[in-house]
One Martini backbone bead per residue (centre of mass of N, CA, C, O) as a GRO file, in nm:
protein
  201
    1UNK     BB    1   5.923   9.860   9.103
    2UNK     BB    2   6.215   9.908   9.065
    3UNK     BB    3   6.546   9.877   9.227
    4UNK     BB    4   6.782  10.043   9.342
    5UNK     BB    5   7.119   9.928   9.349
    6UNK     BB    6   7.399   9.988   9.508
    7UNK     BB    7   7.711   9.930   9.505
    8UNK     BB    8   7.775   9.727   9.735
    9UNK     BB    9   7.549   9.496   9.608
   10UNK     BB   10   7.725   9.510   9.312
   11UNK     BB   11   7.952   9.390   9.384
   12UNK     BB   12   7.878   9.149   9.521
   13UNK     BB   13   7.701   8.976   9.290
   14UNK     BB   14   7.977   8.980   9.173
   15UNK     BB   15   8.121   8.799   9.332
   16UNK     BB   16   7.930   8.580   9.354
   17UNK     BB   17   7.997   8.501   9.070
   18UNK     BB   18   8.222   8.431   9.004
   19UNK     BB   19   8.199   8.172   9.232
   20UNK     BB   20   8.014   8.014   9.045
   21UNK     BB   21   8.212   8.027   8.786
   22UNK     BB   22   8.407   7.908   8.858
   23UNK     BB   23   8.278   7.618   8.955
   24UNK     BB   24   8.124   7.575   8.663
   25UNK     BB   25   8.424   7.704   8.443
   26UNK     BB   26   8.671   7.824   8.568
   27UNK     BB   27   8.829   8.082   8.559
   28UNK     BB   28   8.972   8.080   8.295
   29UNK     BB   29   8.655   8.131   8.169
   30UNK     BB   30   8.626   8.402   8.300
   31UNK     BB   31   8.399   8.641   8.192
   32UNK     BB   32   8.250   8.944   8.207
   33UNK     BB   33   7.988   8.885   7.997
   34UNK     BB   34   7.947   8.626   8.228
   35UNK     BB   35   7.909   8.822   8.494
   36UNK     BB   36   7.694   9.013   8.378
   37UNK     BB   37   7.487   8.806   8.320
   38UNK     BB   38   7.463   8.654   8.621
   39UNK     BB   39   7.346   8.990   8.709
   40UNK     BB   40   7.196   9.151   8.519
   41UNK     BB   41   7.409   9.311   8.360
   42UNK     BB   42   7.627   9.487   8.172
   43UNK     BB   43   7.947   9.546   8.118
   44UNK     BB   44   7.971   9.840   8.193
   45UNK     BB   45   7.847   9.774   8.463
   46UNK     BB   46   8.081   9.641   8.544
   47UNK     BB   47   8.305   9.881   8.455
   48UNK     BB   48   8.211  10.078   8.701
   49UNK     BB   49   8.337   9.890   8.924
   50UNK     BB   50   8.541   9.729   8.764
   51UNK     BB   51   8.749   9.867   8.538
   52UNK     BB   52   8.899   9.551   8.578
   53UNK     BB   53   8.915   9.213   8.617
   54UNK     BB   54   9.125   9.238   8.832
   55UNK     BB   55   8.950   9.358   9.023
   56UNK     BB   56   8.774   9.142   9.118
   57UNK     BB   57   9.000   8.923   9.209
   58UNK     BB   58   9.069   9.135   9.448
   59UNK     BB   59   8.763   9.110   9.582
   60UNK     BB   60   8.758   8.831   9.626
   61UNK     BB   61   9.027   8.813   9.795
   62UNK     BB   62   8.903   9.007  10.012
   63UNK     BB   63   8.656   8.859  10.107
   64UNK     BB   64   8.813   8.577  10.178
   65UNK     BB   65   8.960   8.704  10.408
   66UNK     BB   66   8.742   8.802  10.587
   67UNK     BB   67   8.557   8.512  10.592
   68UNK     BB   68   8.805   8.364  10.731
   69UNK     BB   69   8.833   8.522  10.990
   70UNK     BB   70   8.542   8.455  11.077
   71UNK     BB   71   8.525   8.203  11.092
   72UNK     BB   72   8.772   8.086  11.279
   73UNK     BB   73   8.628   8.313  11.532
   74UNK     BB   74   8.374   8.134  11.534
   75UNK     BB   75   8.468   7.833  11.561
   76UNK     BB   76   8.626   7.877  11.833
   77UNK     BB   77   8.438   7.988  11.991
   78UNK     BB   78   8.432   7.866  12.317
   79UNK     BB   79   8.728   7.706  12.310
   80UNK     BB   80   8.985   7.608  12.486
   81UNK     BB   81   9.120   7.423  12.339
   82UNK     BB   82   9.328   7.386  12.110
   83UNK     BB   83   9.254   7.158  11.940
   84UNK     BB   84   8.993   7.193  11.903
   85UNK     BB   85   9.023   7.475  11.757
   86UNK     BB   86   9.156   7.341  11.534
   87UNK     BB   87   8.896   7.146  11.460
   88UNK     BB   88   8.731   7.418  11.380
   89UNK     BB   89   8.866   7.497  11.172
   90UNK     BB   90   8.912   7.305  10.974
   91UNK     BB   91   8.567   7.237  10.988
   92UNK     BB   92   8.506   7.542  10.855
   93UNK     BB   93   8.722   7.548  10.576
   94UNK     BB   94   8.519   7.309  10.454
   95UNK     BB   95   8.294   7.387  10.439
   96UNK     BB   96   8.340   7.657  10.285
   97UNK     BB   97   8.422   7.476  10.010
   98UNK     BB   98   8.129   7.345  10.027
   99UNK     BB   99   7.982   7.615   9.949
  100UNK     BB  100   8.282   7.721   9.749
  101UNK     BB  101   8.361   7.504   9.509
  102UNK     BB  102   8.555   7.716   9.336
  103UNK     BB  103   8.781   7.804   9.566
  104UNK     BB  104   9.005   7.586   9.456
  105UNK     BB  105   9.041   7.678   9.198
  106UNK     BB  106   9.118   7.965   9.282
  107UNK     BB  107   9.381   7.901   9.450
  108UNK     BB  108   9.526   7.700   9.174
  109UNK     BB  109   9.545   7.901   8.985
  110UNK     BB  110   9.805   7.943   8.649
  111UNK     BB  111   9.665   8.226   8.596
  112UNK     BB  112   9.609   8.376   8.830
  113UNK     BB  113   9.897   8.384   8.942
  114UNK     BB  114  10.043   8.496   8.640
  115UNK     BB  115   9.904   8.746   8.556
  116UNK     BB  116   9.951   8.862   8.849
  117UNK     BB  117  10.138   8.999   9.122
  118UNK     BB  118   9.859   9.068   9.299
  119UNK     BB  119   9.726   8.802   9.305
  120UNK     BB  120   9.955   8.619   9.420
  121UNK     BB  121  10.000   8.755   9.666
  122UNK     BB  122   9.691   8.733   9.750
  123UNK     BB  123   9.736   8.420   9.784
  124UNK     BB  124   9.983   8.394   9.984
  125UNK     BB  125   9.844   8.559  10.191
  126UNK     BB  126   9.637   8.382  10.270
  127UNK     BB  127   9.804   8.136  10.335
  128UNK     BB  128   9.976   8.325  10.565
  129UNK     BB  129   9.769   8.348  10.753
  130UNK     BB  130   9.645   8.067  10.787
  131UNK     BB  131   9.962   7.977  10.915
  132UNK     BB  132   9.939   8.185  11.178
  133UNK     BB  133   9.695   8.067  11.299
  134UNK     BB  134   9.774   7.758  11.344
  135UNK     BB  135  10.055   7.835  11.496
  136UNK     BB  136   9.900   7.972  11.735
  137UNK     BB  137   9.792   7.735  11.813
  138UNK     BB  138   9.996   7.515  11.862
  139UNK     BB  139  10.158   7.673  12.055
  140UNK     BB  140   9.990   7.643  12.271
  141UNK     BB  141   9.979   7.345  12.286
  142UNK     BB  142  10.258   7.337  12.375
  143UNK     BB  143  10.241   7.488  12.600
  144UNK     BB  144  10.027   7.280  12.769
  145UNK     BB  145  10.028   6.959  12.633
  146UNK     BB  146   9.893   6.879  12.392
  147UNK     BB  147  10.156   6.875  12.258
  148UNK     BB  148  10.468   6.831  12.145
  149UNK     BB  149  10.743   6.976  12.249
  150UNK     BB  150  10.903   6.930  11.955
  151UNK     BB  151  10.727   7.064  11.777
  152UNK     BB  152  10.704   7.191  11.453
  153UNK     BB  153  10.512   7.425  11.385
  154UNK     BB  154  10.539   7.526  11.110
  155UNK     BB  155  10.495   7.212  11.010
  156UNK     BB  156  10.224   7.145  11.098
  157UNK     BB  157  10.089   7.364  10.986
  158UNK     BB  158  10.167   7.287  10.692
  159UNK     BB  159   9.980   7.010  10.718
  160UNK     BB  160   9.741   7.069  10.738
  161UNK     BB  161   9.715   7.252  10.474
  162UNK     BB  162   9.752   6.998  10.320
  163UNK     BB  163   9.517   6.849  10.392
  164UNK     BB  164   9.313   7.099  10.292
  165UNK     BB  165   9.425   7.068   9.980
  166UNK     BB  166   9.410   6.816   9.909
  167UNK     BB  167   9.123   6.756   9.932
  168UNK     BB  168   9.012   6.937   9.797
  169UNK     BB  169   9.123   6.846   9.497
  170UNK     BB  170   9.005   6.604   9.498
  171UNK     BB  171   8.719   6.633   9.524
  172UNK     BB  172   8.721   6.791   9.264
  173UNK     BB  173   8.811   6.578   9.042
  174UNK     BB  174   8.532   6.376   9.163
  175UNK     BB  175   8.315   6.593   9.164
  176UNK     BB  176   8.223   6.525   9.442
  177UNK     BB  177   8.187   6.241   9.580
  178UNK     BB  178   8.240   6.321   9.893
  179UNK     BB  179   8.319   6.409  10.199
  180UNK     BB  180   8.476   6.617  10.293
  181UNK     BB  181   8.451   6.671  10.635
  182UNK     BB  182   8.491   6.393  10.706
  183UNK     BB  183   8.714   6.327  10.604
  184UNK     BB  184   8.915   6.556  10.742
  185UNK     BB  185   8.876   6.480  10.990
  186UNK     BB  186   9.026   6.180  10.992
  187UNK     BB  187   9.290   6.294  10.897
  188UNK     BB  188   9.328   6.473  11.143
  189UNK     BB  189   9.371   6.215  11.354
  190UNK     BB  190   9.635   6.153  11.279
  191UNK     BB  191   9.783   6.426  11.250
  192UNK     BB  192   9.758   6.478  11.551
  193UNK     BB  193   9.871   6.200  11.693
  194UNK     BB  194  10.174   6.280  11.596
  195UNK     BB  195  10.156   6.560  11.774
  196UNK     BB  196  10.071   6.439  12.062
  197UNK     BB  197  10.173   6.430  12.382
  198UNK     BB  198  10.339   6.137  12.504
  199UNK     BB  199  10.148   6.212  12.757
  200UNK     BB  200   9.893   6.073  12.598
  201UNK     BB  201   9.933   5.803  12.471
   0.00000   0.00000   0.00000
């Protein structure tokens, strides 16, 4: 006998197809069409949970919020140092990325950005959560003398960034060639080195 699933259980498996076609077609090409073919429902069917197109894209950036700020305070509990806690959170957003292989391209889509002021909003949403939280961190060591007194916390937060923005857009170009994690961590002691209080080094 079938399991009828719930409204909820149908939403999820609707994001989670979303996230798996961005990756294999990328956003730009993905239609209803092709999601409801990959969820195993009518078209209808994923019209009845959500209206328009831009709902899903609207629920997938909703998914990615909660799930961002969930790894964040998951991967830093327990770490005492600003540094460590950065070094968790920056290696957690990174697999992540690396489980969630679409990712990349649906943050980066200029499709997305320009077709809705809601989509674009919540991509920068998302970014800007990011960046108060990196920045919370940097401050801390900041004050603690983990990094340098001087440091300009908000340009810092913004290299973090750029550092994990750059090696995704590689990584996916490469076809994912290299271990975008171990990357990552390589980058990232770079980019602390210069961050680092003068008496530390």
């Amino acid at each position: 006998m079938r399991i009828r699933k719930n409204a909820a259980d149908r939403r999820d498996e609707v994001i989670d197809a979303t996230l798996r076609l961005a990756s294999d077609v990328g956003p730009e090409r993905i239609t209803t069409d092709a999601i409801a073919k990959a969820v195993g429902l009518s078209q209808a069917a994923v019209f009845r949970h959500f209206p328009h197109k831009e709902d899903i894209w609207a629920a997938v950036l909703d998914w990615l919020r909660a799930r961002f700020a969930e790894r964040w305070a998951g991967m830093a509990a327990g770490e005492t140092s600003p540094e460590r806690r950065l070094r968790a959170i920056v290696r957690g957003q990174l697999e992540f990325i690396r489980a969630n292989p679409g990712l990349p391209m649906i943050l980066m889509s200029r499709e997305l950005h320009t077709r809705s002021e809601l989509l674009r909003a919540g991509i920068a949403g998302l970014m800007e959560m990011f960046h108060r939280h990196l920045a919370g961190v940097l401050e801390e060591g900041k004050r603690n003398g983990e990094f340098a007194a001087d440091l300009d916390v908000p340009r810092a937060a913004n290299v973090v960034i750029a550092l994990i923005q750059g090696l995704a857009l590689r990584w996916s170009l490469s076809g994912r060639a290299f271990d975008i994690v171990s990357e990552g961590e390589r980058a990232l002691d770079l980019a602390l080195a210069g961050m680092a209080s003068r008496s530390r080094n």
